[in-house]
C-alpha positions as CSV (number, residue, x, y, z in Angstrom):
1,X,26.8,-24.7,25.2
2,X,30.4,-25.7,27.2
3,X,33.2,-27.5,25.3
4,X,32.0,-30.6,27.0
5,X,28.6,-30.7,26.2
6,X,29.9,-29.9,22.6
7,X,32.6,-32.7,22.5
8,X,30.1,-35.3,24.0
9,X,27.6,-34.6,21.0
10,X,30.3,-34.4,18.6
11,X,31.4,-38.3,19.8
12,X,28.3,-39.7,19.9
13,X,27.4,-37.9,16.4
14,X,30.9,-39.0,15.3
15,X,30.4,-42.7,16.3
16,X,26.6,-43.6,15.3
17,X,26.9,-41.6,12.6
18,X,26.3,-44.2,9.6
19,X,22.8,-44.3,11.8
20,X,22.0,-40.9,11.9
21,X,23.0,-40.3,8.4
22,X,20.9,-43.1,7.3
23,X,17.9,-41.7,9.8
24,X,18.1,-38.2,8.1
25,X,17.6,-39.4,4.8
26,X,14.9,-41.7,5.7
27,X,13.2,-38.6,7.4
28,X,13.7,-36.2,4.3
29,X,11.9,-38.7,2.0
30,X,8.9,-39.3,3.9
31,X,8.7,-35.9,4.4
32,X,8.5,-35.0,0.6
33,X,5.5,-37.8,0.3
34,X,3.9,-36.1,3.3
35,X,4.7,-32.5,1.9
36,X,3.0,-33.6,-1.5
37,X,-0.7,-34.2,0.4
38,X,-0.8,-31.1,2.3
39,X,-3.5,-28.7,2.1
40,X,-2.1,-25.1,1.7
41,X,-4.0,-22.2,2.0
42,X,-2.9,-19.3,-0.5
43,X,-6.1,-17.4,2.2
44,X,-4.7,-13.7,2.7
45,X,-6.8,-12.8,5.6
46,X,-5.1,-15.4,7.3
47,X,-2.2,-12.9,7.6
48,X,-4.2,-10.4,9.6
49,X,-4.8,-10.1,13.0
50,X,-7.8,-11.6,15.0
51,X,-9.7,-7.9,15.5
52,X,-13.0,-7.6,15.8
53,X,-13.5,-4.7,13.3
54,X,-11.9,-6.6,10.8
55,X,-13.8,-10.1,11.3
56,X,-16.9,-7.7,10.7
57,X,-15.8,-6.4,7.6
58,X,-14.5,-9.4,6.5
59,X,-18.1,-11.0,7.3
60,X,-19.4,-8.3,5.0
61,X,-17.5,-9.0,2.3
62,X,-17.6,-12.8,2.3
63,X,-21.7,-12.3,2.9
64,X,-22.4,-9.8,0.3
65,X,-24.1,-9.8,-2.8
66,X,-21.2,-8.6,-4.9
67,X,-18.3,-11.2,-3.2
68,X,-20.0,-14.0,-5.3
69,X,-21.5,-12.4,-8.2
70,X,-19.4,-13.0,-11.5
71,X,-20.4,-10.9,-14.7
72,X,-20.3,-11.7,-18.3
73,X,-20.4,-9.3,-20.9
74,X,-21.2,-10.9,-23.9
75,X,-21.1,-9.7,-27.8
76,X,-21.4,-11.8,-31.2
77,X,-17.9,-12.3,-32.9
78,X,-17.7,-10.3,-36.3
79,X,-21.1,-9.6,-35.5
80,X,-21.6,-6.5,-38.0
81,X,-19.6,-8.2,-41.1
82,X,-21.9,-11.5,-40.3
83,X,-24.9,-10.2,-40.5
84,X,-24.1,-7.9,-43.3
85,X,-22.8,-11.2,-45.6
86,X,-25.8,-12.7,-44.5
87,X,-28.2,-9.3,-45.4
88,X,-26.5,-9.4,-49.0
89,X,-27.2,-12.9,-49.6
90,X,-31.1,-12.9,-48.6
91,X,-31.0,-9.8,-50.8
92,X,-29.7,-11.7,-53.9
93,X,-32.3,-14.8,-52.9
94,X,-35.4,-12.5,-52.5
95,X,-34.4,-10.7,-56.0
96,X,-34.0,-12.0,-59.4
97,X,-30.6,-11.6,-60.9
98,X,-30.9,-9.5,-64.0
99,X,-28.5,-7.3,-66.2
100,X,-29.7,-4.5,-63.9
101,X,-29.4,-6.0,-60.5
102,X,-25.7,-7.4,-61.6
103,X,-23.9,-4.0,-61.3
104,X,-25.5,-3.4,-57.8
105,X,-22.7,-3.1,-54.8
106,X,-22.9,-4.8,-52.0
107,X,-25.0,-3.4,-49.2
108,X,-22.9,-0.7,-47.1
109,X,-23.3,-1.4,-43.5
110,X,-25.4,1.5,-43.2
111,X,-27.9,0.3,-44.8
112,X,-27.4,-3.2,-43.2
113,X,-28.6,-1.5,-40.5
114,X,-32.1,-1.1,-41.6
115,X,-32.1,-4.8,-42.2
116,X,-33.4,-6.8,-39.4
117,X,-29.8,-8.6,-39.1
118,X,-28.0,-6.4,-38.0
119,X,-26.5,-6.1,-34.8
120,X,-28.1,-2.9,-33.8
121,X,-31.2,-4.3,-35.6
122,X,-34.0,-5.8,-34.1
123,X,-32.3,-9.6,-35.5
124,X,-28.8,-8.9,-34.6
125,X,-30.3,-8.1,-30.9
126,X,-31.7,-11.0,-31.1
127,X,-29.5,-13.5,-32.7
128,X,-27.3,-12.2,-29.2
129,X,-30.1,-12.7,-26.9
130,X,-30.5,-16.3,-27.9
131,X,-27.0,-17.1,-27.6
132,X,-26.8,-15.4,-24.4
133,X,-29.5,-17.4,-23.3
134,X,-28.1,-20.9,-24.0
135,X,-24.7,-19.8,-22.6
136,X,-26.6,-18.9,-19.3
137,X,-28.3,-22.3,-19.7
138,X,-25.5,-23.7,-20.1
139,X,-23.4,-21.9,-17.3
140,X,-26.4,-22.5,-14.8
141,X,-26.0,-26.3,-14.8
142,X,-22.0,-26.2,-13.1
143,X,-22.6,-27.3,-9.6
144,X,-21.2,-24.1,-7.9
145,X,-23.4,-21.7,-9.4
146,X,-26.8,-20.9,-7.8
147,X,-28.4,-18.1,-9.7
148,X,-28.0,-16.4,-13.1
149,X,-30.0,-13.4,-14.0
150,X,-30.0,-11.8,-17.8
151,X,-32.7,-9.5,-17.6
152,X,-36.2,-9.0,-15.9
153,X,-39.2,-10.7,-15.7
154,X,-42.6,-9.6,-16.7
155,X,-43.6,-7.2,-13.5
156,X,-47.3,-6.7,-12.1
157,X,-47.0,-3.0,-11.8
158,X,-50.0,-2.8,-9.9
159,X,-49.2,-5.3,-7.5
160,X,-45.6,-3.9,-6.9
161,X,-46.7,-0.4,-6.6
162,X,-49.0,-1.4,-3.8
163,X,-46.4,-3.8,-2.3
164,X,-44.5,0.0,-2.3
165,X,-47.4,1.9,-0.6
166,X,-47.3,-0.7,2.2
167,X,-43.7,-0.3,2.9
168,X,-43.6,3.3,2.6
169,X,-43.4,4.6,6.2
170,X,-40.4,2.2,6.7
171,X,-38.6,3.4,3.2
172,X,-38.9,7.5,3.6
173,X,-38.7,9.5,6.6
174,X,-41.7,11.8,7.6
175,X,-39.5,14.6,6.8
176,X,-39.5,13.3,2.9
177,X,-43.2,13.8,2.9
178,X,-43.5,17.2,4.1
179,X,-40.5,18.3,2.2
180,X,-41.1,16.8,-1.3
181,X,-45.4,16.7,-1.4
182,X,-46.3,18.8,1.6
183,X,-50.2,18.1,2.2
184,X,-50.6,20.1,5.5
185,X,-53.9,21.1,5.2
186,X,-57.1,20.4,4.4
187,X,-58.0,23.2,1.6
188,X,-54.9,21.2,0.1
189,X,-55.8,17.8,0.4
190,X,-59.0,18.9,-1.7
191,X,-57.1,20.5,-4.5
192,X,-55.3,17.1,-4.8
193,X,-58.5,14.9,-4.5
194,X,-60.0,17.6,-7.3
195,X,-57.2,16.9,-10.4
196,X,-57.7,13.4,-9.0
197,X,-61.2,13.7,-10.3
198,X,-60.7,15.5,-13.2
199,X,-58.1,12.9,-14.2
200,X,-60.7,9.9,-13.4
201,X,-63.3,11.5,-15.7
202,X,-60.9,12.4,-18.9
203,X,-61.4,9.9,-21.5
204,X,-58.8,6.5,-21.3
205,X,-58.6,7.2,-17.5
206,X,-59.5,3.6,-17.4
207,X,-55.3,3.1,-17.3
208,X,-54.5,4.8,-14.1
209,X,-57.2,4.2,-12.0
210,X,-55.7,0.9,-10.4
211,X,-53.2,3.1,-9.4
212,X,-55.2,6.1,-8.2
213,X,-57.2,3.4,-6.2
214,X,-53.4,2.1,-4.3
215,X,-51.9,5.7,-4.0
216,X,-54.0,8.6,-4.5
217,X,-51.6,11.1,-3.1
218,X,-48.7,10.0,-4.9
219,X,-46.6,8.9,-2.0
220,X,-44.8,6.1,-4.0
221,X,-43.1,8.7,-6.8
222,X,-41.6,10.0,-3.8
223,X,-39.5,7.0,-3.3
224,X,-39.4,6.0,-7.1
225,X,-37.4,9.5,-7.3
226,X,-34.9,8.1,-4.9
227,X,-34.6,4.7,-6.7
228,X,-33.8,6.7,-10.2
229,X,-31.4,8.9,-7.8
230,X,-29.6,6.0,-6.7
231,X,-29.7,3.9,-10.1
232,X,-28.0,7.0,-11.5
233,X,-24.7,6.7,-9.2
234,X,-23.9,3.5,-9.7
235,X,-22.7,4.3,-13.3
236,X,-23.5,1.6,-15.5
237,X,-25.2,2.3,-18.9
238,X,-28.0,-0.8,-18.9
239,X,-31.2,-0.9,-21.3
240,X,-33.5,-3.4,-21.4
241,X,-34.5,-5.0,-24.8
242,X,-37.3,-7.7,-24.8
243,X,-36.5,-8.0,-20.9
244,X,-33.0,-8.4,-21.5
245,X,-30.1,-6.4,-20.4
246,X,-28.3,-5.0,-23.0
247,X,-25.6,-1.7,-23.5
248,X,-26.4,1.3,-25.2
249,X,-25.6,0.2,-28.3
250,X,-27.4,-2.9,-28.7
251,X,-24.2,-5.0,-29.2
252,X,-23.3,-6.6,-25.6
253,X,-25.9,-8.7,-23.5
254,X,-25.4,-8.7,-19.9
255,X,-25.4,-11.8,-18.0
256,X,-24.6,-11.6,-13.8
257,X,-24.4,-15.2,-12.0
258,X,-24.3,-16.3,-8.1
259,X,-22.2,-18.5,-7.2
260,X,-21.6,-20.6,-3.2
261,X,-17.8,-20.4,-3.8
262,X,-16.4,-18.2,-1.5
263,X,-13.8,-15.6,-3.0
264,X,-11.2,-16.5,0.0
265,X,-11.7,-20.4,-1.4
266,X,-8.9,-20.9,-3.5
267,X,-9.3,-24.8,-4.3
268,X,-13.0,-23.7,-5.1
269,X,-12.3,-20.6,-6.7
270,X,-9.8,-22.5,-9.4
271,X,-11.8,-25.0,-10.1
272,X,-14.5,-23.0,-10.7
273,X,-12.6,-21.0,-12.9
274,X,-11.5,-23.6,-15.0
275,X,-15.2,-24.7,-15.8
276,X,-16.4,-21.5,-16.6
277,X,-13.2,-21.2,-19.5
278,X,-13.8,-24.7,-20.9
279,X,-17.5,-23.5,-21.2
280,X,-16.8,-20.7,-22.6
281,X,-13.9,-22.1,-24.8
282,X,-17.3,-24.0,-26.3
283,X,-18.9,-20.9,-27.7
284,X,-16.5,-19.6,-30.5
285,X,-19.2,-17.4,-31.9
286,X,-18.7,-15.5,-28.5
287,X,-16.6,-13.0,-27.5
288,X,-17.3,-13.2,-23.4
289,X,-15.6,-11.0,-21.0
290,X,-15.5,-12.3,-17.2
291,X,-15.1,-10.6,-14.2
292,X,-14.9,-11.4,-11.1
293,X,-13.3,-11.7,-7.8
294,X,-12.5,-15.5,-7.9
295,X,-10.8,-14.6,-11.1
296,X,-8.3,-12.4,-8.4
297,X,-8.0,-15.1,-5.9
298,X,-6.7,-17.2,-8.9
299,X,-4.4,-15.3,-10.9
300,X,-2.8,-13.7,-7.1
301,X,-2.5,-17.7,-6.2
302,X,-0.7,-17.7,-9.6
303,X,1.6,-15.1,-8.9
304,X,2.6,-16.2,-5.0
305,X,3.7,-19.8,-6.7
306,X,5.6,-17.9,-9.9
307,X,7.2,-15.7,-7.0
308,X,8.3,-18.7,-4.7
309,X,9.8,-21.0,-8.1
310,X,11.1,-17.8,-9.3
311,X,12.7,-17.1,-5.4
312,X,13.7,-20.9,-5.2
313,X,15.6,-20.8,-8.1
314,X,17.7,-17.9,-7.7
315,X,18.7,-18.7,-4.1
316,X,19.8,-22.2,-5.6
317,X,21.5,-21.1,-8.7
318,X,23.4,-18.4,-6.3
319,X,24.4,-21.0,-3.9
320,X,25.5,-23.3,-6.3
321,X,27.8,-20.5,-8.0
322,X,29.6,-20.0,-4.7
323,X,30.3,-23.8,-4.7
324,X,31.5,-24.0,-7.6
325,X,33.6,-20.5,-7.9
326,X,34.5,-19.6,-4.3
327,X,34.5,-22.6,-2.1
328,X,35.7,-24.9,-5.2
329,X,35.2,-28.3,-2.9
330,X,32.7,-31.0,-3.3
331,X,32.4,-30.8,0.6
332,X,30.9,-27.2,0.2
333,X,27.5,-28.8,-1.7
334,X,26.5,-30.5,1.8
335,X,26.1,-26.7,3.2
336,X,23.8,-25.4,0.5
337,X,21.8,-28.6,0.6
338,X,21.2,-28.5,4.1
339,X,19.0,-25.9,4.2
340,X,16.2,-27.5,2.1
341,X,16.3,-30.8,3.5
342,X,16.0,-28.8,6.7
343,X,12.8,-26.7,5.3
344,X,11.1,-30.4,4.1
345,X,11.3,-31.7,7.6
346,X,10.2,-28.9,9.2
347,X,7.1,-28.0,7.2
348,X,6.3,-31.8,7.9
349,X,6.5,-31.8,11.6
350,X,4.0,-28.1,10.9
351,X,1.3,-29.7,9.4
352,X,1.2,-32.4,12.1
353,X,0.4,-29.2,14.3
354,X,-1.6,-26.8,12.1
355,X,-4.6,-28.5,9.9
356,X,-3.5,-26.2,6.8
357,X,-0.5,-24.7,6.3
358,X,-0.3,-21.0,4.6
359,X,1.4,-20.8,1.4
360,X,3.2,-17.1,2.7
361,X,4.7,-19.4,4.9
362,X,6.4,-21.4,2.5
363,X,7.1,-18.5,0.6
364,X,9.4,-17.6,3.6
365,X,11.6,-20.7,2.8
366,X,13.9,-18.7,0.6
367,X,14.6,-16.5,3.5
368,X,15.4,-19.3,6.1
369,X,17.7,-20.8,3.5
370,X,19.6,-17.6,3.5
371,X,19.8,-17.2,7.2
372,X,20.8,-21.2,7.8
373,X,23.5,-21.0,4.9
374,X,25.4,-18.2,7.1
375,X,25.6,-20.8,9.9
376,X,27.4,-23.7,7.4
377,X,29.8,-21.4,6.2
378,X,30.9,-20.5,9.2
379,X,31.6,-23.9,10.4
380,X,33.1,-24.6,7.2
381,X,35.4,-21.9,7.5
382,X,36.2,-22.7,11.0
383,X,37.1,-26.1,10.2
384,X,39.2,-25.7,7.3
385,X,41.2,-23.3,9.1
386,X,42.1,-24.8,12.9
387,X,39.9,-28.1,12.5
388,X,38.0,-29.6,15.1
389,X,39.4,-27.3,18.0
390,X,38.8,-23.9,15.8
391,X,35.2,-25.4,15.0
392,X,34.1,-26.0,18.5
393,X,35.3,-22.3,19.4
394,X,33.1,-20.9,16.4
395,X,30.3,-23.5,17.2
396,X,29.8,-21.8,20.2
397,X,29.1,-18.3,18.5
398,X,27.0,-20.1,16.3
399,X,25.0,-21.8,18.8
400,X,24.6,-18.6,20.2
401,X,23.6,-16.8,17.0
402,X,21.3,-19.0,15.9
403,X,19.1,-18.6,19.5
404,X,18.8,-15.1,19.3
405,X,17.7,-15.7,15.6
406,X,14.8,-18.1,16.8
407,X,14.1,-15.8,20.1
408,X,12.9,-13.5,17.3
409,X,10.6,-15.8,15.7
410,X,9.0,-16.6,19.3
411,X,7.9,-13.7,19.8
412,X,5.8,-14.2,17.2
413,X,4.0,-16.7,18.9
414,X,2.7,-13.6,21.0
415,X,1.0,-12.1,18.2
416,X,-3.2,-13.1,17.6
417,X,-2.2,-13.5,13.8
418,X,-2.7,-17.6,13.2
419,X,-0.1,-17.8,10.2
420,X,2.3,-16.1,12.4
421,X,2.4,-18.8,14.4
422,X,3.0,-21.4,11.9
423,X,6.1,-19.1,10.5
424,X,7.6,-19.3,13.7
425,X,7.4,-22.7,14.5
426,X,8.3,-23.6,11.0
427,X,11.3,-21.2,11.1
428,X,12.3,-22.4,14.3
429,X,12.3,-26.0,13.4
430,X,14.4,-25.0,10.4
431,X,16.9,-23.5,12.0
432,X,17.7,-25.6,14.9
433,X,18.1,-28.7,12.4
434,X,20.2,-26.6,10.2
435,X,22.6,-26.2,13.4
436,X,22.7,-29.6,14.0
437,X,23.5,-30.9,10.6
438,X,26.5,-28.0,10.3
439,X,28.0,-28.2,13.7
440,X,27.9,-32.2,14.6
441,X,26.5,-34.2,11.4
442,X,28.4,-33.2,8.1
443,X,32.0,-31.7,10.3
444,X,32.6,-35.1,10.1
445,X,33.2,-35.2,6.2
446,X,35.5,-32.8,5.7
447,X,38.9,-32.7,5.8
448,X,41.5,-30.4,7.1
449,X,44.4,-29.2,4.6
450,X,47.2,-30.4,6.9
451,X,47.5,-32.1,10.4
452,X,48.8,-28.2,11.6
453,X,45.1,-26.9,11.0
454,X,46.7,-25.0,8.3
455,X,44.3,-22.2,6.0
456,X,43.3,-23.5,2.8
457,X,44.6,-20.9,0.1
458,X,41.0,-21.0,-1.6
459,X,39.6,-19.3,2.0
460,X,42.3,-17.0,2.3
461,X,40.5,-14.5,0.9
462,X,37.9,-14.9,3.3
463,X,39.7,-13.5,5.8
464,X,38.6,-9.6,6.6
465,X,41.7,-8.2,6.0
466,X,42.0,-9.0,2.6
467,X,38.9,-7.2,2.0
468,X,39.5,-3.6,4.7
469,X,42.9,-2.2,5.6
470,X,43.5,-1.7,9.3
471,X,41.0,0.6,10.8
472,X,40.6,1.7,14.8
473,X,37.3,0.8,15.9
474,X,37.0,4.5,16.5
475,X,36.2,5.1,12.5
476,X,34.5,2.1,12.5
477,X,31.7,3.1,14.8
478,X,32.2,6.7,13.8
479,X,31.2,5.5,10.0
480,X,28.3,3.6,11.0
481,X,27.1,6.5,12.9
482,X,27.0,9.0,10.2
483,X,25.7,6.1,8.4
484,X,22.4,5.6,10.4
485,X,22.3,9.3,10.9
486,X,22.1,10.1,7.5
487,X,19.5,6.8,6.9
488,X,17.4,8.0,9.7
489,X,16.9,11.4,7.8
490,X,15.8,9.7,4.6
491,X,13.6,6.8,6.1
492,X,11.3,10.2,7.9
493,X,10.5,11.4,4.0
494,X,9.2,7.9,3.3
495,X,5.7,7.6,2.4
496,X,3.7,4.4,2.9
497,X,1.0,3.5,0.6
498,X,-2.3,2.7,2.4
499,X,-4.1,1.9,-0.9
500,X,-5.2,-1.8,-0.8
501,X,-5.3,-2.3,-4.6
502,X,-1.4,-2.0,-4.5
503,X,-1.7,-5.9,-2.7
504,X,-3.3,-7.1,-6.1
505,X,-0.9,-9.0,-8.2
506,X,-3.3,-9.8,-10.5
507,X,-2.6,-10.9,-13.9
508,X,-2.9,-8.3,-17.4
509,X,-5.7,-10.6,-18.7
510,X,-7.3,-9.9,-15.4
511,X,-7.2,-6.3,-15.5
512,X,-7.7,-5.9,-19.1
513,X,-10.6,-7.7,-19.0
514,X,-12.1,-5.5,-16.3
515,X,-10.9,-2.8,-18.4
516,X,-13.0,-3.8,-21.2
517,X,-16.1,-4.5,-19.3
518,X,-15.9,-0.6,-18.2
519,X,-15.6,1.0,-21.6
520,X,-18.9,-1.2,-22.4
521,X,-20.8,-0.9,-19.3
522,X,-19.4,2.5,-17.2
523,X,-20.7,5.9,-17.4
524,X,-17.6,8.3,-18.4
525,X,-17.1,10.3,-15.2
526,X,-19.6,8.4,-13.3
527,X,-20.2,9.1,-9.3
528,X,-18.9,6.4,-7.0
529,X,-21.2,4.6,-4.3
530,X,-18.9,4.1,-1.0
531,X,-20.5,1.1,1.3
């Protein structure tokens, strides 16, 4: 930009300026109503690249079983001193009270345990089945749940095992056969038929021969061996009691649900969430432990807005501290303020071009605030110290500054990542109305010391030899050399973490609720299954 492209803008800014300033404002409100009815997305796989081999594993994840499966571990609260009250008041019912029976102790919860109300008993087990029940009953009527399974139905094995059978040549390999149950011959094909016999005719053979008449040879123990094989990895301690999945000691009832919200919906996923806590707020005799991936998506959500208030706030306060103690002018609040109103315009004229707009990109606002705020104080130095002739000398540099800045930020436009794009053009935006406002809208508010151009004394210590003696540029660059030598040689022992669970900001309820679920559920040094 030439000084008379500069001084032309300057006039006209100079001389409607009443209308521009009234303009701006009217702008900066209605973008604050249209800022307050924009969809964000807090959507994380926005932020990665449009690959192939990523969409696929993405598809996986968003179409597999365990994406939208939530689990509830679920126990009776007090459950053993419950029962045990309960156990010692039947007991006083049932018997008479005599001189004898009135120097009895109360039942030790050992031998509560032989009483059918127990936990571990046979009524404590239950007293939790039935609750667990009618909180599944209860849980399957939200709208966004579509399946909820506690235990196993009653099972025709005779109609499963020959379901099995049937599918066997697409289940095992031909090598399984010859390797596990090898029937290569005919001399041992009648051996087999033989104990087949022998079995038929023993007394109460009446039991197996449904399934001597689907699978004489055996073939289906084969894969039966691979099912226990595999149900032995996963890790998880389940038993079954009255159909009902239960931990090994009798005192948790599993529950897993389905649900359509997707784990990347974060509107869904929260309000979800908040159903499933008021429902479960409603069984105090409960204690129910949650996991599940929406419970992630949440409490990250959470963390990204705490982060943003928390980044907000400090670049405020910090701004408003160098008002107050360094600039000391009233003029200087126009230059931190600038900035924001710059960032509320700019992410209004973004979601007229993106449908949603990604919450990492407002996260970002902190850091455009920072970079803009160099700009104003450069004016503002420039025009205390020579007025309008000193600022139009700096405005150039500035100008100039800030386009390299935004040539950064279009290259981003080159990338296939979709929030990448709106960053840039939201940075961009940001930046080019924060140069505008500092070099040709507020300028015309503030005031010189003295006609002479004169430096203020508060800015005198802005000046860069009140901070460094006089040094030759020779030990300038010399120092910065041994500088980024010395840098270079630590950055090469730096180790990057590739371990995606570092990404998780998750909440401690979050984890120590997943915690718990383990130490009822997992197998101590259980083997992992990799998919």
């Amino acid at each position: 930009m030439n000084s008379y492209g500069f001084d032309l803008i300057y006039t006209f800014a100079g001389s409607h300026w009443k209308k521009i300033s009234l303009f701006f404002i009217l702008l900066l409100f209605l973008s604050v109503f249209r800022i307050l009815s924009i969809p964000f997305n807090n959507d994380v796989t926005a932020m990665l690249p449009d690959n192939p081999v990523i969409q696929r594993q993405l598809d996986f994840l968003r179409n597999s079983d365990m994406a939208g499966t939530i689990a509830f571990s679920i126990r009776l609260k007090d459950a053993a001193d419950k029962s045990l009250d309960l156990a010692n008041s039947m007991d006083s019912v049932k018997k008479p009270t005599n001189s004898k029976d009135s120097g009895k102790k109360p039942l030790h919860p050992k031998d509560a345990e032989s009483k059918s109300l127990h936990p571990n008993g046979a009524g404590g087990k239950l007293l939790l089945m039935e609750r667990s029940r009618t909180f599944g009953n209860e849980f399957t009527l939200l709208p966004s749940i579509t399946k909820v399974v506690d235990g196993i139905e009653q099972v025709d094995i005779e109609k499963a095992r020959h379901q099995l059978v049937s599918m066997l040549p697409l289940l095992l390999p031909q090598s399984r056969y010859e390797f596990s149950n090898p029937l290569n011959s005919e001399e041992e094909i009648n051996i087999r038929l033989k104990q087949i016999y022998i079995a038929l005719t023993t007394p109460g053979s009446g039991f197996i021969k449904g399934g001597m008449r689907t699978d004489p040879l055996g073939w289906s123990s084969l894969f039966l061996e691979e099912i226990n094989r595999m149900a032995g990895t996963m890790g998880y301690r389940v038993k079954l009691f009255n159909g009902r999945f239960i931990d090994a000691d009798g005192n948790h009832a599993l529950l897993v649900a389905r649900t359509s919200v997707p784990v990347t919906d974060s509107k869904g996923s929260r309000e979800m969430m908040d159903a499933i806590s008021s429902l479960i707020h409603t069984f105090s005799d409960l204690d129910i432990t949650m996991i599940s991936g929406h419970a992630h998506a949440v409490s990250n959500e959470d963390v990204i807005k705490k982060d943003i208030r928390l980044a907000v706030l400090l670049v405020t306060i910090s701004f408003t501290l160098l008002m107050f103690f360094v600039f000391r002018s009233p003029e200087a609040l126009l230059i931190f303020l600038s900035p924001f109103a710059a960032i509320a315009i700019s992410v209004c004229v973004a979601s007229f071009m993106y449908q949603e707009l990604s919450v990492f990109m407002l996260g970002f606002a902190a850091v455009i605030a920072g970079i803009s705020v160099d700009y104003g104080i450069h004016a503002y130095t420039a025009f205390k110290a020579g007025g309008y002739n000193v600022l139009r000398q700096t405005g150039k540099r500035i100008f100039m500054a800030s386009i390299t800045t935004i040539g950064v930020f279009v290259s981003f436009y080159a990338s296939s990542v979709q929030d990448y794009w709106e960053l840039a053009t939201f940075s961009i935006i940001s930046i080019l109305i924060c140069v505008l406002i500092y070099l040709f809208l507020i300028p015309h508010l503030w005031k010189t010391v003295d006609g002479n151009g004169c430096t203020p004394a508060s800015l005198n210590f802005l000046s860069p030899s009140s901070f460094f003696p006089s040094i030759s540029s020779f030990w300038v660059i010399s120092i910065w050399i041994v500088v980024l030598i010395i840098s270079s040689l630590f950055s090469m022992k730096l180790q990057f973490t590739t371990d995606i669970a570092s990404f998780d900001g998750s909440s401690e309820e979050v984890l120590q609720a997943e915690e718990r679920f383990q130490n009822v559920w997992r197998e101590e040094n259980s083997l992992g299954l990799l998919f």
